[in-house]
N, C-alpha and C positions, 0 to 999 in steps of 0.2 A: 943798521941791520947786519947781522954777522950772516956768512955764509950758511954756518950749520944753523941757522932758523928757517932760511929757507924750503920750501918744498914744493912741488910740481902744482899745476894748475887743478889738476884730477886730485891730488889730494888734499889741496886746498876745500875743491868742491865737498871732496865724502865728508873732512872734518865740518866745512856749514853746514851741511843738513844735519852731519849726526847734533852739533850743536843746538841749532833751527828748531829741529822738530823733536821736541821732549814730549816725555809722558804728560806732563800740566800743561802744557801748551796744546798739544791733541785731546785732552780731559775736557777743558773750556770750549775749544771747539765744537766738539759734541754736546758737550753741555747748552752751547748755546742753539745749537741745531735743535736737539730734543725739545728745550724748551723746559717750561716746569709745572704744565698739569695740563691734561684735556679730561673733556667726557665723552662715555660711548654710550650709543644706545638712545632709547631703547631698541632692542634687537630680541626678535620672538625666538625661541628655543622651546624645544618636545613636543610631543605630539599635535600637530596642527596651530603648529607656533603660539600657544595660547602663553605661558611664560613670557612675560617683557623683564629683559635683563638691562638695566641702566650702571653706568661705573663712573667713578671719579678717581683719575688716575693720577697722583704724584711724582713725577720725575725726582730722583735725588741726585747728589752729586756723581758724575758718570766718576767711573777710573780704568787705568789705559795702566797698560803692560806694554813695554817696548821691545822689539827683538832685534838687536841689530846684527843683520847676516849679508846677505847682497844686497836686498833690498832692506830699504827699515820700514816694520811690521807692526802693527798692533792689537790686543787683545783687549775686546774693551768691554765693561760691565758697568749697563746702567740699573741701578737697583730702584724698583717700583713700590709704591704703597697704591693699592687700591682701595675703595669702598665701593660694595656691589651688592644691589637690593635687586633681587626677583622679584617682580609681582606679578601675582597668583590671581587676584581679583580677589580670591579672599583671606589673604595673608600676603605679607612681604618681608621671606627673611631675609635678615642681611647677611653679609659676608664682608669680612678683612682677608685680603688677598696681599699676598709678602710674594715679590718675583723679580727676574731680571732677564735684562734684554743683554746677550752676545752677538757684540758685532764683530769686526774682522776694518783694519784700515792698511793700506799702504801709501807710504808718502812716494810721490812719485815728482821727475822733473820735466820739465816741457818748454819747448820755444816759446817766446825766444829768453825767458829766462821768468819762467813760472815756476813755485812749488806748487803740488797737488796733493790734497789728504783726499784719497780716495774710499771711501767708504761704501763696503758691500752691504747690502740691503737683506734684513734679516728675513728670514724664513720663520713659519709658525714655531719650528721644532728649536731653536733659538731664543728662544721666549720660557723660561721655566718660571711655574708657580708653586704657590703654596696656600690651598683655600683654607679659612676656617668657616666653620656657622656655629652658632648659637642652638642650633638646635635638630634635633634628628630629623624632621621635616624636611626644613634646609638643607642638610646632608644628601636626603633624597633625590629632592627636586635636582641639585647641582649633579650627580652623577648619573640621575636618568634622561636629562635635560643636555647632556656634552656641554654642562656650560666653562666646562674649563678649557677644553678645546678650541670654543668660538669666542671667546677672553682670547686665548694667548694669539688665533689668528686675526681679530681684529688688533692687538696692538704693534703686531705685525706689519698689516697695513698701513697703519697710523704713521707709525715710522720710515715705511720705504717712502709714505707721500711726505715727511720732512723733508728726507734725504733729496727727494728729487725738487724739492718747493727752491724757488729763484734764486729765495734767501741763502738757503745752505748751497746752493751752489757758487752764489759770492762767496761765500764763508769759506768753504774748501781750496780756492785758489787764491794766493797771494802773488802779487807782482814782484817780483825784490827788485826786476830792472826801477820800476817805479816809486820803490820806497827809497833807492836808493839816489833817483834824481830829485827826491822830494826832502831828501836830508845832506846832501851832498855841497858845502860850500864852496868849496874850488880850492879852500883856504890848506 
């Protein structure tokens, strides 16, 4: 080893993480947090909840934006397919719904030698859509019914109870003391 390759322990550390923690490497993560479809519903909307709105929500491939500044940051967008039928009792139209979830991560480090993908738990207004329907009816129903508003905060929910479910909480903390006594020969 020559001298000039050398460098301090701190910057040893910032070069692993900035290494460590890539944009696809935080993408899978969440990807695998997320998951890749649930259903909602039914869930009564307008007047005397007489509308039941049901959905089948697709998970697609998330993607991550990385910021590297003091800390390392990320911007992340999971894009959604949904399918979502109102019923009326005597009609049910349907709806294709095109949206995405903005999250917010910070990789963070922790004793005695954890990394942490910290992920902030989305809020309704985090959640953009885009309804279609088929038909004026459905049009109606959808914007006298706020059924896009109770879409975007049910899948709100949906996701902070990922985030906080056992799974993603293993998922976000990696041991490296541990990976590294576990690949470590002596040799």
């Amino acid at each position: 080893m020559h001298v000039d390759d050398q460098m301090t322990y701190e910057e040893f550390g910032r070069r692993f993480f900035e290494t460590a923690v890539t944009e696809d490497r935080v993408g899978g993560a969440i990807g695998e947090i997320a998951g890749d479809a649930f259903e909602m519903g039914p869930m009564g909307q307008g007047p005397g909840k007489i509308a039941k709105v049901t959905a089948k929500v697709r998970i697609l491939e998330p993607r991550a934006t990385r910021d590297v500044g003091d800390m390392i940051t990320f911007a992340i967008r999971i894009p959604l397919e949904i399918d979502m039928v109102v019923d009326l009792r005597i009609d049910k139209p349907k709806f294709m719904v095109f949206g995405e979830i903005a999250l917010s991560a910070t990789a963070r480090a922790a004793a005695p030698l954890l990394l942490i993908l910290d992920v902030e738990k989305p809020r309704a207004s985090d959640i953009t859509i885009h309804v279609t329907s088929k038909s004026l009816r459905g049009e109606v129903v959808r914007v006298l019914g706020g059924i896009d508003a109770e879409v975007r905060r049910f899948i709100a929910a949906h996701v902070t109870g990922e985030i906080d479910s056992p799974e993603a909480q293993k998922a976000k903390v990696i041991d490296v003391a541990a990976m590294i006594d576990s690949t470590w020969t002596g040799v």
